[in-house]
N, C-alpha and C positions, 0 to 999 in steps of 0.2 A: 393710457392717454397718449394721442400720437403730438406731434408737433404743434402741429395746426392748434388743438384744441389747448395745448399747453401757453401758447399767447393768447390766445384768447380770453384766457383765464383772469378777471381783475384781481390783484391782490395777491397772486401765487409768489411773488417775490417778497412779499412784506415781512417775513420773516427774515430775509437775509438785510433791507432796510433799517429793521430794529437792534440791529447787530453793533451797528456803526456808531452808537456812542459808546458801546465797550471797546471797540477796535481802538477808538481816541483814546479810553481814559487806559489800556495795556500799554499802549506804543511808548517803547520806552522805557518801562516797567523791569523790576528784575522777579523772575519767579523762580523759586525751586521746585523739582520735583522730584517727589523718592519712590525710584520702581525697585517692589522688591521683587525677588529673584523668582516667585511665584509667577510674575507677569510672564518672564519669556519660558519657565516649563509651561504654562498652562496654552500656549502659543498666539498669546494676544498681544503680542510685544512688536510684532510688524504694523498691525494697523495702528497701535498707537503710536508709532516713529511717526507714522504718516499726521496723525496727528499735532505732532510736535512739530512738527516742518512747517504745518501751516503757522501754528506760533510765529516761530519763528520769521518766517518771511512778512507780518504783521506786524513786527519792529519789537517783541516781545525777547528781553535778553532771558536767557535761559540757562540755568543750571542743571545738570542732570545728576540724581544719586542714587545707583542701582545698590543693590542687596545681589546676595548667591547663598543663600541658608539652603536650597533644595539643592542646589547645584554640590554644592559640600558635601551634605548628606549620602550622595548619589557617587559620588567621587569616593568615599571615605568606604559605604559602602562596599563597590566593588572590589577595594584593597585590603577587606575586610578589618577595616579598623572602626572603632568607637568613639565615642567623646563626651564626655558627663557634659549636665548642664548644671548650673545652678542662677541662679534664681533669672531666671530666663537667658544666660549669657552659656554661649559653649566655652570652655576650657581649653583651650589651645595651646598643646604641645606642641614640643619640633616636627615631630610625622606627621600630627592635624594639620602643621601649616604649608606643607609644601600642598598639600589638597586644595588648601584656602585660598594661596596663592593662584593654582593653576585656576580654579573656579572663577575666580575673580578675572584672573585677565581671558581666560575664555570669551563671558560673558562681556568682558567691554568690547573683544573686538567684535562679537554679535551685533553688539549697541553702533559701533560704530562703521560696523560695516552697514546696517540697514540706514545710516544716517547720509551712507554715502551714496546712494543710489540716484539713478535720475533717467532710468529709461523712459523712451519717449511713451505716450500715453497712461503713465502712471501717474498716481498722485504724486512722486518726487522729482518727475518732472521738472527740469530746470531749479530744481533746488539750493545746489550748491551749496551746500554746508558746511562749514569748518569744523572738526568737534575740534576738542583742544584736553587733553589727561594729562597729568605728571605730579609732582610732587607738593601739591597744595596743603595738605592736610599732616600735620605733624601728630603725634600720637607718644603716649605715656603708658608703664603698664598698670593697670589694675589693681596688680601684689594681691598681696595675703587678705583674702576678703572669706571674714566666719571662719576664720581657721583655715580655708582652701586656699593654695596658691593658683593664680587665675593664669601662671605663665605668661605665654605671648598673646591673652586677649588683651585687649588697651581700651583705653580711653582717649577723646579727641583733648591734646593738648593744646592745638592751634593753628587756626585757620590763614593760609598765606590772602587775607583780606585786597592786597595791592596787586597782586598777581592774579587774581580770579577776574576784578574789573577790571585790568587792563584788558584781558581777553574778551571779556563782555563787551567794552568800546569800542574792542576792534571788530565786532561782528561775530566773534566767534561761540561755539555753546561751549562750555564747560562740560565734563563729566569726571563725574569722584565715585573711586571706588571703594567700599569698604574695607579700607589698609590705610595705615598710618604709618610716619616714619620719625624715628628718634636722632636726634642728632649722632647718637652713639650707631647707628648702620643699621637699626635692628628695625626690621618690620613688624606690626602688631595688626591683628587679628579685630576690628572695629564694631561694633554695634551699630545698624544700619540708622535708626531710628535719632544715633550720638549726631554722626556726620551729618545726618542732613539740618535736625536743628541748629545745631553750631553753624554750618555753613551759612543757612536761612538770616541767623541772627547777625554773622560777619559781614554779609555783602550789605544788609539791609533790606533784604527780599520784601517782597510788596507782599507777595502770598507763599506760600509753600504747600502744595499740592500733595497730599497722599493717597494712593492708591489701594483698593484692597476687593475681595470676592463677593462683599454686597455693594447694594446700594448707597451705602451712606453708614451712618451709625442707627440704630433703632433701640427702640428704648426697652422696658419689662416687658410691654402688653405687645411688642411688635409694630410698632409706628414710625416712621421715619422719623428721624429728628433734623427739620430743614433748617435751623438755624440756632446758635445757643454763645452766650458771653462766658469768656472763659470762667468766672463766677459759677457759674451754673453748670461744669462739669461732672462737681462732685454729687447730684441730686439724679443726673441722668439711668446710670450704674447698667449700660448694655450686657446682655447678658454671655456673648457672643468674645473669647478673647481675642479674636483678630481687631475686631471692633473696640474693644476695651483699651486694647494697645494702639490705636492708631487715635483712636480721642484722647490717651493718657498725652501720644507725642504730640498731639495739635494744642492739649494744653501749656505744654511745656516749651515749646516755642511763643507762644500768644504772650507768656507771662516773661520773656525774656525779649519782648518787641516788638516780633512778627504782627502784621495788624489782622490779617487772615491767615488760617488754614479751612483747606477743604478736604473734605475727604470722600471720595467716591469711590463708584467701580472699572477694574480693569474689564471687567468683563462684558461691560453695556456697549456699544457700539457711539462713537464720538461723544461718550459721557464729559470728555475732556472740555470738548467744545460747548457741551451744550452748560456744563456747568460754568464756564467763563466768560460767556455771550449771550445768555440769556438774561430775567430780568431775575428769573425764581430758583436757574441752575439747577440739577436733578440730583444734586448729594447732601451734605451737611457740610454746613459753614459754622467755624468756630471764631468769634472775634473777640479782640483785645476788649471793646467797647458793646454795648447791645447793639445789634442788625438795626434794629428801629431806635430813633431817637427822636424824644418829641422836642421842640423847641420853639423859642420865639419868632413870629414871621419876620421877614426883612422887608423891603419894599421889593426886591429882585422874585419875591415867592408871587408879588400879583398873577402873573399867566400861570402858574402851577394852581392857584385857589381858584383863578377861573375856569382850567379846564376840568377840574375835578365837581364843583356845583353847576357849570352848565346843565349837563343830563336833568338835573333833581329840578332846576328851574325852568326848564321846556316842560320836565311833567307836572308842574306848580305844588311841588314838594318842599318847592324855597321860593323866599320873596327874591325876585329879582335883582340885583345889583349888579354898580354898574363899574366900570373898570374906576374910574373917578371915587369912587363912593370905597373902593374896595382901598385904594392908593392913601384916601384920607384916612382911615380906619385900620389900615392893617395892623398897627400897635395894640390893636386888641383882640389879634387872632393866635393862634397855638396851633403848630404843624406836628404830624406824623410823618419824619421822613424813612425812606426805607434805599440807602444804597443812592441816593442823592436825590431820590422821585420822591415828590408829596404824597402819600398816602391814606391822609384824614388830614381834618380843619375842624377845630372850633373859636366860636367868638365870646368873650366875655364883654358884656358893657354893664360895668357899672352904675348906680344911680346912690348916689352916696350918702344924700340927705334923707333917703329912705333905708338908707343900711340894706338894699338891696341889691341883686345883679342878675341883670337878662345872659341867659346861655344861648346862645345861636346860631346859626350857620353847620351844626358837629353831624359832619359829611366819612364816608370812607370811601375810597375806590373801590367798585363793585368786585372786583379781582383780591380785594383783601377781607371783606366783610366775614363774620362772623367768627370771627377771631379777637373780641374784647378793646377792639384799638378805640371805637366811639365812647367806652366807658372809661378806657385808659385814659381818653383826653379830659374827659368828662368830670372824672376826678384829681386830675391838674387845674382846672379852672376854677372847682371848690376849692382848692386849698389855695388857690390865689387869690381867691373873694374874701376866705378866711383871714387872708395876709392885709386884705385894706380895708377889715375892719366890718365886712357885710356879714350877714345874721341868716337871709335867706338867696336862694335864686329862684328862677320863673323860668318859664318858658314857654311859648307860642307854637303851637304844631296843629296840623288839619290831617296827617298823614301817619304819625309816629306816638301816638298815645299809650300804647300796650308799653314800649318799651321804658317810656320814662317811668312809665308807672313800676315797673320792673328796678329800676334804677332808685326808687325810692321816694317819688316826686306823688306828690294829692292834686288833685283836680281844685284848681279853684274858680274864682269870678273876676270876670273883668274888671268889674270893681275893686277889689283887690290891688292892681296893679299899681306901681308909682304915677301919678299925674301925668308926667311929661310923656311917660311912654303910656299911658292910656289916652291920651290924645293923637294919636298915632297908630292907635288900633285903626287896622283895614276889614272895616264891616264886612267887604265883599269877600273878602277869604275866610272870616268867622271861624278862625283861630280857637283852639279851646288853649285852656291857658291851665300850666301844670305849677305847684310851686314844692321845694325842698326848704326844710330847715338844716341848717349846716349846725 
């Protein structure tokens, strides 16, 4: 496509347009992220710097928490030394750690030299960076764990909380390496997966970001899993241990504060991006709370319920209504929100001397259908008919009969219906009219 034809093009920008309410709701934000030491062997660790730059110049404060478990390995290797592991933790002696050590500060100056780049036609271009390393991260040992003495591997003691943000307010990124320090002088050997939660949960991080060789987490059968409450960790069971271990750590932050983790791949090309500015992001998102939450409308939700029934009311799949109609009424609608967008509507109106209630308006965005959310609302509105007392509902469709029927609902007669609202039937649309027993 040469120039010419590339303006030409209507719409070829709309993707970068739909961007701009996640640029608002980051700016400002603090994120952590944990590269493990996987990222810069496997040699994906420069474009994702570039990656992270842009963050950053987006007003996105940023944490950085690299791992060096290959780099170790690879070091210890060549000295021809060993190192047991036990239950997922290496054992770090004094000769393993002078390895640990060199490993680690290696790979930050890797980290911080690609952060400091900015030749001209590059993506770091005018970047100007600051990172900011030192002694954040205080550390305890492990001790005698099943009988094994764990040496100088540790645990995160304590995160210097006041010294991280100050460097965040001044602009700067943060980066923490896998090392801890005791008041007593002694360095310890950290669990990548310790530091970043602890960090995550200290600062208050908005999200904490993990990275790993698939796509996301997937489940038994091999399906993505695009979204899940930390509840619903333990039902998931990936079969996959990088996977196992990077949802074990997204849980285990979620359940100490963190409101999100994600976890993606290093290995997809601006997976970073695409999963923080997008609307459906390309990994797994684990939240404190469900992704979707349904709730009461507010009067603020009117323009969200109208643009969602317009379409279905141009193709006369809905009666019409009008913003007025919608303003005076909204206390009787129930939203599906997803990540602050409306994603279904339904309406309950009661009729209470008939011990009845009309279901109406139960809409999804075409982008979300067929994924149970019309039946999810569907059965919140019976159990709040249930709550005032009504016995049955009804409802009015010319377009959607298979599914009620599906749902539970008999074919009845206009006769049938309560008075008031059978005076209000619209002969010309000739409605068949479905009713449940609750």
């Amino acid at each position: 496509m040469n120039s010419d034809d590339r303006r030409g093009e209507p719409g070829s920008f709309a993707w970068f347009r739909n961007t701009a309410p996640y640029i608002n709701a980051h700016r400002g934000r603090r994120f952590v992220l944990m590269l493990d030491g996987e990222i810069a062997a496997s040699g994906a660790l420069a474009p994702l710097i570039h990656d992270i730059a842009l963050l950053a110049s987006l007003g996105v404060h940023l944490v950085l928490v690299h791992g060096s478990r290959p780099q170790i390995d690879a070091r210890l290797a060549g000295a021809g030394q060993q190192c047991a592991f036990h239950r997922g933790l290496r054992i770090t002696d004094a000769a393993a750690m002078v390895h640990v050590r060199d490993a680690a500060g290696a790979l930050r100056v890797e980290i911080e030299a690609l952060l400091s780049m900015g030749l001209p036609n590059s993506p770091m271009q005018g970047a100007n960076l600051r990172i900011v390393s030192g002694n954040f991260v205080t550390a305890r040992p492990i001790g005698v764990l099943d009988g094994i003495d764990h040496q100088l591997t540790g645990r995160v003691r304590g995160i210097d909380q006041d010294g991280i943000l100050a460097q965040l307010d001044a602009g700067s990124i943060v980066l923490l390496s896998p090392l801890g320090y005791s008041p007593t002088g002694e360095a310890f050997n950290l669990p990548l997966e310790d530091v970043a939660v602890q960090a995550a949960v200290a600062i208050g991080a908005h999200k904490l970001v993990l990275f790993g060789s698939a796509d996301g987490v997937r489940d038994g059968e091999g399906r993505l899993i695009r979204q899940c409450a930390v509840d619903e960790i333990a039902a998931l069971a990936p079969t996959a241990p990088e996977q196992a271990r990077l949802l074990e750590t997204a849980g285990r932050a979620c359940r100490q504060g963190v409101p999100r983790c994600h976890v993606i791949s290093y290995r997809a090309g601006a997976a970073l991006l695409e999963e923080l500015f997008t609307h459906d992001g390309c990994g797994t998102l684990v939240t404190r709370r469900p992704y979707e939450q349904a709730r009461q409308a507010q009067i603020d939700d009117v323009g969200g319920i109208i643009e969602l029934i317009e379409p279905l009311e141009a193709e006369g799949v809905l009666l019409k209504r009008s913003r007025e109609l919608l303003e005076a009424e909204i206390d009787r609608f129930r939203l599906l929100e997803r990540d602050g967008r409306i994603i279904a509507c339904a309406a309950l109106y009661p009729f209470p001397q008939d011990r009845c209630g009309e279901l109406a308006c139960i809409v999804s965005h075409p982008d979300y259908r067929g994924a149970s959310r019309g039946q999810r609302l569907l059965e919140e509105l019976e159990m709040e008919a249930r709550a005032q007392g009504l016995t049955r509902v009804f409802v009015l469709t010319t377009q959607t009969a298979h599914w009620f029927l599906e749902q539970g609902f008999v074919e009845g007669s206009r006769g049938e219906l309560p008075a008031a609202r059978r005076d209000l039937y619209n002969l010309q649309r000739n409605s068949k009219v479905f009713f449940k027993t609750l």
